[in-house]
Each structure stands twice: as structure tokens, then as C-alpha cells.
N, C-alpha and C positions, 0 to 999 in steps of 0.2 A: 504494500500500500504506500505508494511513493508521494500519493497527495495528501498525506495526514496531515500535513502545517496547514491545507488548504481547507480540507476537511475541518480542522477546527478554528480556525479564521469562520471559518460559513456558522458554525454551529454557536461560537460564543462572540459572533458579532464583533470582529476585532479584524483588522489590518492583517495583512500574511504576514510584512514585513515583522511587525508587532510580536508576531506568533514566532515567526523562523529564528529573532533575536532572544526574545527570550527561552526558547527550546537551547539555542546554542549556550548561554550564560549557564544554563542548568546543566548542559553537558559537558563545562568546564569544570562543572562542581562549585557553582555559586549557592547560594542558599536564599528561598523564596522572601524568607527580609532583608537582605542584604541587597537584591535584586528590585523589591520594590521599593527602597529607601534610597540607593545610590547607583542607579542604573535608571531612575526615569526615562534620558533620553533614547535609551537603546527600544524600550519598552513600550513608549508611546505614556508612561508614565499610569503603566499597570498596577492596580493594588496589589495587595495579597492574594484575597480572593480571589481574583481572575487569576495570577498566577498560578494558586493550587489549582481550581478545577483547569487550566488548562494542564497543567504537571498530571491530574488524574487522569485525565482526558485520553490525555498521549500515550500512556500506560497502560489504557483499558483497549486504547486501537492497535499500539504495538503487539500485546498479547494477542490480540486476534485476530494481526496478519502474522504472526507465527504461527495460530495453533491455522489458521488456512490454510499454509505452506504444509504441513503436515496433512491435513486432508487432504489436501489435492496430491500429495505423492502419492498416501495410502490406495484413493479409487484410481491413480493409473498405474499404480502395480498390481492392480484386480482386473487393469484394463476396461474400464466403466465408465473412464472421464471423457464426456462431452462437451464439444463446445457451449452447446448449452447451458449445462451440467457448472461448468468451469466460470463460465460468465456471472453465472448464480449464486455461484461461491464469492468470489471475489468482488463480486459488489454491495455482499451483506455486510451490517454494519452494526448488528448485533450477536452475539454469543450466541443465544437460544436458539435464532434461526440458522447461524450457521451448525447447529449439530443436528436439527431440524433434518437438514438438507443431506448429513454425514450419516445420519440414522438407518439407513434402507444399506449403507456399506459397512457398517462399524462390524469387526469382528465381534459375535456374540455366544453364548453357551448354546447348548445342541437346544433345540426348541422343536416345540410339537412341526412346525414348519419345514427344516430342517431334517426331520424324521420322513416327513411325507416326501423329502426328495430325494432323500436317503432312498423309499420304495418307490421310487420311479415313477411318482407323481405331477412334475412337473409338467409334461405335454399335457395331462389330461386335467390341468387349470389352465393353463395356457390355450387350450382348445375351447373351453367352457366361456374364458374371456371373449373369444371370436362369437360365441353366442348370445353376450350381452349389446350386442352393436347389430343384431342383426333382429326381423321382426316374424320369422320363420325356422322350425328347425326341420331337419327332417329323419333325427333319429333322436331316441328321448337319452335325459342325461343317466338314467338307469344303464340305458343299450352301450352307450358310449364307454361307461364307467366299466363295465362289466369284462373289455379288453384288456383292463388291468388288474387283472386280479390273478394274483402269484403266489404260490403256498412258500416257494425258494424265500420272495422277498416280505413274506409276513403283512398280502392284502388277501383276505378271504373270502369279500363281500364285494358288491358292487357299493352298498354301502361306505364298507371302509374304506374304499376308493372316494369318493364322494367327498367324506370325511376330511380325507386326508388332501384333494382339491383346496376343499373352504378353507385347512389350515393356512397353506399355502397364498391363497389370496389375502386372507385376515389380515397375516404380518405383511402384505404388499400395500394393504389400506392404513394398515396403524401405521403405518412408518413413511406414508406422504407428507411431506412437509406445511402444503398449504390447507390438509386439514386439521393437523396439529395446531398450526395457528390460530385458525377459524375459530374452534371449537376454545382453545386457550383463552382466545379472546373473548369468547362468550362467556365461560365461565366466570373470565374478571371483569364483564359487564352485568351480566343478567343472574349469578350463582348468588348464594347466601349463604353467610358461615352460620352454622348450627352449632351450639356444645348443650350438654347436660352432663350434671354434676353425679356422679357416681353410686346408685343406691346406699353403699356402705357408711355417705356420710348424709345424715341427716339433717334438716334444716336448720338453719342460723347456724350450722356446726364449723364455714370456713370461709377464709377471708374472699373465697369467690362466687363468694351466693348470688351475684347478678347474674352469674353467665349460667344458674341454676336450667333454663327453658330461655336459652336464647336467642335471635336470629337478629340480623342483620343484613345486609347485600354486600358483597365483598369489596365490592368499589366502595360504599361509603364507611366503614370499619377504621375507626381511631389508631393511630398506633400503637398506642398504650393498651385499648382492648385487644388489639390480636398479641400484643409481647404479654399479658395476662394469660390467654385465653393459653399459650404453649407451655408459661409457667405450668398451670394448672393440668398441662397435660404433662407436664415434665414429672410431676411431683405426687400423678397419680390417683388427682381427685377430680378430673373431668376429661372428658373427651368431646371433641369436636370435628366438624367433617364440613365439605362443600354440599351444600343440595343443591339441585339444578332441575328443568325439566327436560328427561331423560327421553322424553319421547318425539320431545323438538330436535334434539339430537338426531336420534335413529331417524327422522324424517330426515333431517338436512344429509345425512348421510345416503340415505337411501335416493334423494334427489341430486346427488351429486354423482350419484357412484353407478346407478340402475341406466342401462337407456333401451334396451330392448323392452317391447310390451307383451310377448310371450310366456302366462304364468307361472309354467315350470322354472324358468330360468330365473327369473323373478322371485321367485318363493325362496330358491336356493341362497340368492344374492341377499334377500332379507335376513336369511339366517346367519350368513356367513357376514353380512356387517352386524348385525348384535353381538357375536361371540369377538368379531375386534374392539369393537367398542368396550365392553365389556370386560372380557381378559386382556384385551394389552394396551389399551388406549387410556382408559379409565383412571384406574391406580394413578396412573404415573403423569397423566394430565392435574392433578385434583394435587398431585405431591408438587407438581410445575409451578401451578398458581397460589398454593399458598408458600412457596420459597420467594415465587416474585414478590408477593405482598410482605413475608416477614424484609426479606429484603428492603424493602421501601420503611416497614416498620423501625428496623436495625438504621439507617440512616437519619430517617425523623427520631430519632432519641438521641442517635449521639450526636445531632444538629444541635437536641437541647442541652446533651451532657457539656457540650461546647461552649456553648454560650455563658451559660452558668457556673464554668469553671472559668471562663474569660475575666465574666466578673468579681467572682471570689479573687483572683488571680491581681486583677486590678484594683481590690480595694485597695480606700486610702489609708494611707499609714500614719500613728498617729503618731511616729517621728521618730529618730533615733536620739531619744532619753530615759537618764536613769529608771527602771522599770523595778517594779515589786510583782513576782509572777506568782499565783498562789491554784494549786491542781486543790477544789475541794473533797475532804471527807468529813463522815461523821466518824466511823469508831477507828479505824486509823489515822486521823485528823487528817491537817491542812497542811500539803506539802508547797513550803515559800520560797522559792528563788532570786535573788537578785542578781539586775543585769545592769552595766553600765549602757552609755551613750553609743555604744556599739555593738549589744548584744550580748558582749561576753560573761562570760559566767562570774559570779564573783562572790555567794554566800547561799550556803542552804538552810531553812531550821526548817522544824517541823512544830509547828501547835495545834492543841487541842482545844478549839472554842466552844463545840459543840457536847463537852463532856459535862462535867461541876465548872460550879459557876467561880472557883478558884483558879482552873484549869483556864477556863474564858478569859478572868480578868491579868493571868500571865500572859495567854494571848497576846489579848490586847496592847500590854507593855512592851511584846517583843516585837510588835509591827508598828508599835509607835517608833522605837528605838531605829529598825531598820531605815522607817522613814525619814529622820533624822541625820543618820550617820550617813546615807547615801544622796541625803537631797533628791528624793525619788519624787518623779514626776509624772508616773504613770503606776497604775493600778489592774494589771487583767489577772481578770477574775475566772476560771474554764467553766463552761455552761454544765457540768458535767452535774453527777449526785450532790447533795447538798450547795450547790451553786448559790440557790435564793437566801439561805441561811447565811450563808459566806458573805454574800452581797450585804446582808443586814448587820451581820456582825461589822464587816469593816467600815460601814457607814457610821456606826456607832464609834469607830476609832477614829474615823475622820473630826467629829464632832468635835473633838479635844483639841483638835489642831488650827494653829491660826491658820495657816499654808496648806491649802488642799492639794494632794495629787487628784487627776484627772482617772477615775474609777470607770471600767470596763469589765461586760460580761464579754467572754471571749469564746466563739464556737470553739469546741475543742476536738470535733470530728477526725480519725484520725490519728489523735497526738499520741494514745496507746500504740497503735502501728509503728508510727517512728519509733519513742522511747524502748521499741523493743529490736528495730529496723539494727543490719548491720552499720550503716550511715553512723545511728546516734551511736551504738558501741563504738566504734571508729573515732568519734566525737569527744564523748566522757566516757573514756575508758573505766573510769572510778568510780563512775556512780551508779547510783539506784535507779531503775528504769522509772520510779514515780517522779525523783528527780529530774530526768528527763523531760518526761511529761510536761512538770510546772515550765522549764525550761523555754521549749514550744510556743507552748501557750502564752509568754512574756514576750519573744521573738514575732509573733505572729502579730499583735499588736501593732510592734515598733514598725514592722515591714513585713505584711502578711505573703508577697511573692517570694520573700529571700528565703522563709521559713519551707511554706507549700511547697515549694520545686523537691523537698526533698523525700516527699510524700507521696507513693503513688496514688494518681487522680483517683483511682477508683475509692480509695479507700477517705474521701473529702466531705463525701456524704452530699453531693451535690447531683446525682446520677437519676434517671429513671430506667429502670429493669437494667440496669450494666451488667448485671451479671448472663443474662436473657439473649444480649446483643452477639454479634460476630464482634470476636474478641480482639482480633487483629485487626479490623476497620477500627475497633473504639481505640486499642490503644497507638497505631497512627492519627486517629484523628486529634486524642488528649495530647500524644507527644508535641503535636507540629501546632495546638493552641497553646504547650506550655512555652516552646521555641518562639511562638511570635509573640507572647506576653512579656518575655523576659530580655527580646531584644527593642521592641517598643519603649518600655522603662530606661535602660540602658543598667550596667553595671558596674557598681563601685569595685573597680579593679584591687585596692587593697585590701580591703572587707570582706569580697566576697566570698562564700562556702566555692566548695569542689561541685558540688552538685548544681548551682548557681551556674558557676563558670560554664558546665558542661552542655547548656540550652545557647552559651551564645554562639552569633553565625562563626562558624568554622572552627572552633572549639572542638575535640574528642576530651574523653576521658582522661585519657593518657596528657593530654597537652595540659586538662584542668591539674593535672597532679602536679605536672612540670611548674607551669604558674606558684602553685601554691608552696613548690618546695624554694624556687629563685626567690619567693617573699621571702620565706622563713631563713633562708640563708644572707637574704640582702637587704632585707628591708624594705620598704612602700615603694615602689616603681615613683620616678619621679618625671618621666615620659612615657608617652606611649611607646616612644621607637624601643625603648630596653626589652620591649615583649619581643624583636629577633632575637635576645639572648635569649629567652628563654627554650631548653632542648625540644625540637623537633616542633618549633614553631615557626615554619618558612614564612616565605613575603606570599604565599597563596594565602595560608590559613591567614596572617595579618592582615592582608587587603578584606576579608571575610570578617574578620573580628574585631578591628581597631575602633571603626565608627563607633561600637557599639557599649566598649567600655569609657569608662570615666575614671577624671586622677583629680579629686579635690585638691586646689592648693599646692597642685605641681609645678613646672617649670614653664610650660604652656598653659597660658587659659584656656588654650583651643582645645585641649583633652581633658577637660570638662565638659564639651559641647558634643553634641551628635556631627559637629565637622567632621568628613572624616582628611585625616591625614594629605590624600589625594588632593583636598582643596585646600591645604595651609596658604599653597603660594597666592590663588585668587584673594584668598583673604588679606594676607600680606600686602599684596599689591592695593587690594582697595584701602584699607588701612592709612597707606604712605600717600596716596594721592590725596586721603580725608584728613592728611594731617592727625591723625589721632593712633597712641597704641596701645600693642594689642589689649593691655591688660584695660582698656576702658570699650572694650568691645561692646556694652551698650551702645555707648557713642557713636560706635560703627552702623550701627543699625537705626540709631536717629539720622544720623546724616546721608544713611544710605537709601531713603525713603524718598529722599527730592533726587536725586542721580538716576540716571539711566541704566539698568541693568545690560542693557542689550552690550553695552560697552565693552563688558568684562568675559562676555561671551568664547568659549574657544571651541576647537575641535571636541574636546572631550567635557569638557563644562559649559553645559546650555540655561537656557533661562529656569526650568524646571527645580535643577540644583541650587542657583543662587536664588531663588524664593524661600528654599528650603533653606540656606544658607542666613538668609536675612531673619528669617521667622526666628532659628536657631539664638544670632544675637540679641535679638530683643529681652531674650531672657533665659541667658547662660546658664546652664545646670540645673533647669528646672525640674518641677518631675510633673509626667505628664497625668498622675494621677489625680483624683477629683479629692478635695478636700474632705479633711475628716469630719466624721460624725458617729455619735454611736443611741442605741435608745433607752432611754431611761424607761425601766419598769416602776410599776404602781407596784408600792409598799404595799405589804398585805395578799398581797397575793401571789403566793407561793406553790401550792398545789392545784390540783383540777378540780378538786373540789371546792378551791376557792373562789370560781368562778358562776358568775349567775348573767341569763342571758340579760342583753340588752347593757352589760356594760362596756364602756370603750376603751380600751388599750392601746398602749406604743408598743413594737415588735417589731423586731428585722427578720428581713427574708432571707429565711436558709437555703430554700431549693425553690425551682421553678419546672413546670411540668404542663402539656398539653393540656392538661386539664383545672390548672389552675395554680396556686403558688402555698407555700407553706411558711407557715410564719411564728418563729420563737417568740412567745409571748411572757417567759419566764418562770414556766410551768412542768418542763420539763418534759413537757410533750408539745409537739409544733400543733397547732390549729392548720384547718387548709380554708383557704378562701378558694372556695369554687372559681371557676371562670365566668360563670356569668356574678358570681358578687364582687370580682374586681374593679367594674366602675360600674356611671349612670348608663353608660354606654353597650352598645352591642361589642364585646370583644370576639375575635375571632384566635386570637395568639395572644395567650399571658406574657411574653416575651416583649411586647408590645406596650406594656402597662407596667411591668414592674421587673426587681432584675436583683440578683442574690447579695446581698450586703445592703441593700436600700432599706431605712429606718421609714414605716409606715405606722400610719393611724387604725384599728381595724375598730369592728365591733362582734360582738359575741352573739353570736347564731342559732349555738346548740351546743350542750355540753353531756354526755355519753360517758360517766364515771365509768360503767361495765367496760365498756369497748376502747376506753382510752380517745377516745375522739370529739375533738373541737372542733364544729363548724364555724368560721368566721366571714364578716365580711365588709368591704371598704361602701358597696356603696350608701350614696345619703353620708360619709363621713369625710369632714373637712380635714384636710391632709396638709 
């Protein structure tokens, strides 16, 4: 397939040239943000998005003018390929249909089919076919049949003659391409998913009692419901099927397939397409269409898992200072951490608030003390067990204090993973995996991305069915949103973890280890150019990773900016002609607002770049993240059972989902706000309306102590 650049030029509405540049940038080994950040002009000045699905794009047509090339040797070494045949191949442009087409050659197991030509049944279907074209016979298919009957080749009957015809034709009908299609297609327009729930389990007995008697049309079928609907077959307590009408079939078949009006011939052909349909079409059509559908399901989730780890990924951070990180319990108590202005570790205790009220009031003194002796400015608290009580007790230690820290409930989804993850061993070799934990949850606070990367996505608590999903689409898709999250932000080059380092563009593993060991033997990089010493970090992997890191307070202001390197000298130059330098690089970008950019224009730096360039100095080392905020919960209400409808709450959004969004109200169970209580409005995508880390208004719905479940809802609430 020599026109695939063209092929998707047509398909995602973009310029060849557009298309043929960017394919080539990727086949140097650029990386999809490093390409849509500093390669604009090559690009037509592509985003991300376009870039991946054109990167997926190219990947799903190269696969499928390989696995082509392999068809088409197969049937001319069977000697079967026709130009027709061959024409038909190599102009598909999807998978299904090209195996469709491969179907009637594919080497297969011995089959009833196979059998009957094994007995030397082929002329006498073959013969049979010459009478479905014809409106006359003149000897019956009994008479015909009865030629072939051989005791040597195990046919006895004219019958099993017969028989053994229909087999032969059957598999010549199941295995036509354009009624595979047809019929495909029908089912994923006009079919309906069925399940019912398992005698064994009785009513209200499991968490899939909707799909107890249920039906749907296969086109219109949630995501979400059909990634249920497998659970539930996965796990044994329902089962579900495609219905369709099966006799619209057999008619389209038989109007497809019959042309002769002579009703012997006729009668046979009826019979002989029911048993195709039936044994070999069937099965494996109904297994076709619902892969297409989970397929499309498996993509709309981890679209959502996407999005909602983008967010989590991008909250704002509520700064790098001294921090008091506190993982709650009740009868193990309160494991406290403190972190300096960089995260780093720097004291552990443990108290007991929730025990005697002696126990409490040491507490209290040893978190006063901390706060004190550390000048602590920050307060997170993990959402975890006794969360609400933790939150009350330290409000009551702030109360003593003239100088409040800034007090946070902190998702702490996850932080057991780590704490137990080789990473954190690797990390604090020396401590307690609960220490750990509080650790996390102090860090996450300060900069919730630097923390998450070390975390596998799944394990964030921000997923619908992940576990449900094709495993290797979710974790290419998680990896390549935590890669453009982490190189969007940029990276503080002497701070950062190994794990950090290892999401920026051109970075492996290996090179983050080298980074981290050239710190520790040489201290804080004080350019970017020092990163060629570092081993086995060429000028590829740098031109790939430079832009992307940051050097507070180095030698260059300019490696603090998303500059990359490549442009020092435009900048330089603009610089000298503005009279102004570099270290007032604001000033560059006030005076460079009345100039003409086209000026500075070159071969390889076009207007694209010096926009980006300009944007850049307006405000050097910013972060491009949204400002903090966190939600203060209502005192008093601590459990589910302290909640009565009709009251209104503050809550952040933990996860978002097709169906609506869920929201920590400090309860210790998320409330879900339906989709349609997300606003006054028709919503069609919660995604739309609200987004994971956003601090909302809600109101209470319905409260379900048995079942653990809060209905809530924003609309009629002033936000």
C-alpha cells in the first residue's frame, strides 16, 4: 500500500505534505510532543492528537498491507488468485473484510465439507449448482445422486450423497465475503443484546440486577453497559446473546443465493442454506459483532480513562513547601511525615488521636511542635479510614495557632501500591511501607504529577471497567497521556525522580538512571548542555529532551523556558537588536510585541516557533497548570449516615464516567451524580460539565445506608 501518507491525508483531512513530514520525524525517532511542540513548521503545526491518530493510523494500514502481502502469496500458492480476487484484496481497507475475503482459502481443520470431498462429492455439488441457474431438470437430484454412491468411499445412500453435496455448498455460502458482511451489518443495525441473570442468584442478590431481563439494540448499547454486561459474564452470574430475526435472514439468504424456480432444487437449496447459517455462519457472526462492539466499548473507556487521568495528572499543585503529611488510622494511629520545600523526607512520628483523650492531647502537642520547628505550610491529610476524624482533630490543633498551615484532604488512591511498589523500596530503603504511604500523600499535594508518574494508572482509581478493557490499548493509551502530561508541564531537571525523568521526550530508563547518578556525583546541572555528559545521552536523545527540562536559577535563563536550545541564537539575536539581556527576558517579550516577527524568520525557524517563543517570555518558568484549590467539607459530617436528603455539600471529583461523575463528599464513600443531575441542561458527555480534581457544589438525592450508595446532584445548585 504505497499510498498510505495519501490514504491518510484523505481520511484525517490534512495536507500529504503535512502527513509524509510528520511520518518521516517519527521514523527518525522523534517523539509525538516533541514533534508537536518544536517541529510546527515541518507539521503544518499538528497537535498531539492529530499526530497520534495519524501515528495509529499508519500502524493499523501498515499491519494490513502486511498481513495482505501474506494473503495474496498464500491463494497463489493454492493457485486461486485472480485478478479479480487480487484487486479485492488490495483495495480493502479494513481487517474484517480483508479475512472476509481470505476465508473460503484459509487453511482449516478437516470439516464435515472436506469429508464430503474426501468421498468424491464435489462434481455432484458442483452439478447441483448448474441446476440452481436453470428453470428445468431433467433427471431428479435423487437419480443424479445415486451415481455416487461407493461402499470403497463410505457413500451408501443416495441420501448421503445429497448430504454430503449440501455440506459442500454450506461452507461455499458461509464463507462468501459479501454475505458475511451483509448479515454483520445487520446484526449491528437491527440485532438486540439480551442477558439474564442466572437462576442460582436471586433477586437484589448482585451488583447486576439491571441486566436481570434485559434488551437493548446493539447499535444503541452504552459502553459501560456492554463492559458490565461481559463482566457479568466473566464472573458467572449472567449471560447474554445477540437476538435477531432469524427468518429475515434465511429469506435474504435464500433470495440471494436460490435462482432456479424448480421445487426440488429449491427445497434442497432451503435446506442447505439453514444448516450454513446455522452451523457455520451463526456462532461466529454473533462472536464478530459483539468483538466489534466490545471493541468500540474498550476505546470509549479508555477515551474516559484518558481524560481523567489527564486531569488528575494536571492538577494544580499546591507548591513546593514545607509539608506535614499525615496517612490516617484509628487503632494503629496516625502515621506523620514531614517534607521540606522539595519533597524530601525529613521526620517521621506516629500519634495516637483517636485513642484516650491523653493519647489525643500528646497528639496534638506533637503536631503542634512539628509545625513549628519546620515552619510547615501545608497540611495533607489521605482520604483514606479515619480521614474525617483526622481532618477534625487537626482543625482543632490549628485553632491554637496564630499561623495557619493550609489543610488538605488528599485522594490517596493508590498510595498502598506504591508504598509497597519496588520504586518506593528503591526510594526509603529504611522504612515502613505506612511511612511510605504518608510520604505520597505529602508529595502529591506539593506536585500531584511528580508523585502519580510513579504509580501505575490503573491502580489511581480514576478508570471505568480497566480491568474489562484490552489491556494493551489501555496501557499504550495511559502511557502516551502520562508522556504528554509530563512533557506539557516541563521538568525540574535537578529534583526530578527517575521515574519523572523517564516520561520525558527521548529519555529511556537507562539514561533517567545516568541523569540521576551525574546529579549525585556532581551536583545540580547548571546548563542544559552538561546533559551530553551525561552516559549514553547523545545530541539525538538531547535535541528530544532539552526543551523539555528546566534549570531554576542556572547559568541561562533560557533553560528555565520551554526554549529549546535550537532557538538560543534567535533569541540572542532578538535580544541585542532590543537592547535588552537575557536575564530581563520579560522585557524581550514586551518589546517584542511592537516588532515584526517575520524578520527573524529562517530556514528552520518560522513564525509558528517565534509565537511560541514570544508566548514563552512573557512568562518564564511558569507552570502551565490551573491554580490551586481544594474543598472544604461540612463539619459534622463524617459518615453516611450523617447525611439526610436535601442537604448541600462541597466535594471534589474523583472519577468521571459515561454515565455521570462521582464525587468525595467526605464520607468515605463517593456519591455519583447521574448524568442527567449534572446540570439544568441536556448533557450528552459528563466530560463536558465537569472533570477529576474540580471542587463542586452538589446536593443530596438519596442516601442507601444498606447498599453504601449516595445519589447526588448539581442541578438547581449555585456552583
Amino acid at each position: 500500500m504505497s499510498n498510505i501518507p495519501q490514504l491518510i491525508a484523505t481520511e484525517l483531512n490534512l495536507r500529504i505534505t503535512q502527513v509524509q513530514n510528520a511520518l518521516e520525524l517519527l521514523a527518525e525517532g522523534a517523539t509525538i510532543p516533541f514533534i508537536a511542540r518544536y517541529r510546527k513548521e515541518r507539521t503544518g503545526e499538528m497537535n498531539e492528537v492529530q499526530l497520534r491518530d495519524l501515528s495509529d493510523r499508519y500502524t493499523y494500514l501498515t499491519e494490513l498491507a502486511e498481513r495482505k502481502t501474506v494473503i495474496l502469496n498464500a491463494i497463489a500458492q493454492q493457485d486461486k488468485l485472480t485478478d479479480e480476487l487480487k484487486a479485492k484484496i488490495e483495495s480493502c481497507l479494513q481487517k474484517t473484510e480483508l479475512e472476509d475475503l481470505y476465508l473460503p482459502y484459509k487453511p482449516k481443520r478437516r470439516t464435515r465439507a472436506t469429508i464430503a470431498r474426501e468421498k468424491g462429492l464435489e462434481p455432484l455439488a458442483a452439478f447441483i449448482k448448474t441446476l440452481n441457474v436453470k428453470n428445468g431438470i431433467s433427471t431428479s437430484l435423487e437419480a443424479a445422486a445415486a451415481e455416487y454412491i461407493s461402499e470403497e468411499k463410505g457413500v451408501k445412500t443416495a441420501e448421503e450423497a445429497l448430504k454430503g453435496a449440501s455440506d459442500i455448498l454450506a461452507e461455499e455460502v458461509a464463507e462468501k465475503a459479501e454475505l458475511r458482511a451483509y448479515l454483520r451489518d445487520f446484526l449491528l443495525e437491527s440485532g438486540l443484546f439480551v442477558s439474564r441473570i442466572k437462576d442460582e442468584h436471586p433477586e437484589g442478590t448482585t451488583k447486576f440486577e439491571m441486566y436481570r431481563n434485559y434488551q437493548i439494540k446493539v447499535k444503541n448499547i452504552a459502553p459501560h453497559n456492554l463492559l458490565a454486561l461481559c463482566r457479568g459474564e466473566n464472573e458467572s452470574i449472567l449471560t447474554f446473546d445477540v437476538a435477531f430475526d432469524e427468518d429475515f435472514v434465511l429469506s435474504y439468504l435464500e433470495s440471494h443465493e436460490i435462482k432456479t424456480k424448480v421445487r426440488a432444487v429449491r427445497d434442497f437449496y432451503q435446506g442447505m442454506l439453514k444448516d450454513a447459517f446455522n452451523r457455520l455462519m451463526k456462532t461466529s457472526l454473533i462472536s464478530e459483532v459483539i468483538a466489534e462492539k466490545k471493541n468500540f466499548a474498550d476505546i470509549e473507556s479508555i477515551k474516559t480513562f484518558e481524560t481523567n487521568l489527564r486531569e488528575l495528572l494536571l492538577s494544580a499543585p499546591a507548591g513546593m513547601k514545607p509539608t506535614l503529611a499525615i496517612d490516617p488510622g484509628f487503632r494503629t494511629g496516625c502515621k506523620v511525615a514531614i517534607l521540606d520545600e522539595t519533597g524530601k523526607f525529613l521526620e517521621y512520628q506516629a500519634v495516637f488521636p483517636h485513642q484516650a483523650a491523653e493519647q489525643r492531647l500528646k497528639a496534638a502537642q506533637t503536631i503542634k511542635n512539628l509545625i513549628t520547628k519546620y515552619q510547615i505550610q501545608l497540611i495533607a491529610i489521605g482520604n483514606g479510614t479515619a480521614s474525617r476524624e483526622t481532618d477534625e482533630f487537626v482543625t482543632e490543633v490549628l485553632q491554637t495557632l496564630e499561623k495557619k498551615p493550609i489543610k488538605v484532604i488528599v485522594n490517596e488512591s493508590g498510595a498502598s501500591i506504591y508504598s509497597a511498589s519496588k520504586v518506593a523500596l528503591e526510594e526509603f530503603p529504611d522504612l515502613d511501607v505506612t511511612v511510605r504511604g504518608a510520604i505520597s500523600i505529602g508529595r502529591r499535594l506539593q506536585d500531584p504529577l511528580a508523585e502519580l508518574v510513579k504509580i501505575d494508572p490503573k491502580s489511581i482509581g480514576v478508570g471505568q471497567y480497566q480491568h474489562d478493557v484490552d489491556q494493551k490499548l489501555l496501557k499504550k493509551k495511559l502511557d502516551e497521556t502520562v508522556e504528554s502530561c509530563v512533557n506539557y508541564v516541563g521538568v525540574d531537571l535537578n529534583t526530578a525522580s527517575k521515574e519523572l525523568l523517564t516520561f520525558v521526550s527521548g529519555i529511556t530508563p537507562t539514561v533517567a538512571n545516568n541523569i540521576i547518578a551525574y546529579r549525585n556525583q556532581n551536583g545540580a546541572f547548571k546548563n542544559r548542555r552538561q546533559l551530553l555528559k551525561v552516559a549514553k545521552l547523545g545530541p539525538k536523545a538531547f535535541e528530544q529532551a532539552a526543551g523539555f527540562l528546566r534549570i531554576r536559577s542556572g547559568d541561562n535563563p533560557l533553560d528555565n523556558t520551554a526554549v529549546h536550545p535550537e532557538s538560543y541564537g534567535v533569541v540572542e539575536a532578538i535580544a541585542k537588536d532590543l537592547g535588552v539581556g537575557l536575564n530581563q527576558v520579560t522585557q524581550i517579550a514586551e518589546k517584542l510585541q511592537k516588532t515584526n516577527l517575520q524578520k527573524y524568520v529562517t530556514d528552520t525557524i518560522g513564525e509558528p516557533t517565534l509565537r511560541d517563543i514570544l508566548k514563552e517570555l512573557e512568562k518564564p518558568g511558569r507552570d502551565p497548570r490551573a491554580e490551586f484549590k481544594y474543598a472544604t467539607f461540612k463539619e459534622g459530617i463524617k459518615e453516611i449516615r450523617d447525611l439526610t436528603v436535601g442537604m448541600e455539600l462541597e466535594g471534589i471529583i474523583t472519577n468521571v464516567a459515561n454515565f455521570g461523575a462521582f464525587v468525595d463528599i467526605g464520607v468515605h464513600q463517593d456519591g455519583l451524580v447521574h448524568i442527567s443531575q449534572l446540570a439544568d441542561r441536556f448533557v450528552d458527555d459528563p466530560k463536558k460539565i465537569v472533570k477529576v480534581g474540580q471542587v463542586v457544589k452538589v446536593r443530596v438525592l438519596e442516601v442507601n445506608e444498606k447498599l453504601k450508595r449516595i445519589g447526588l446532584g448539581m442541578k438547581g445548585v449555585k456552583q
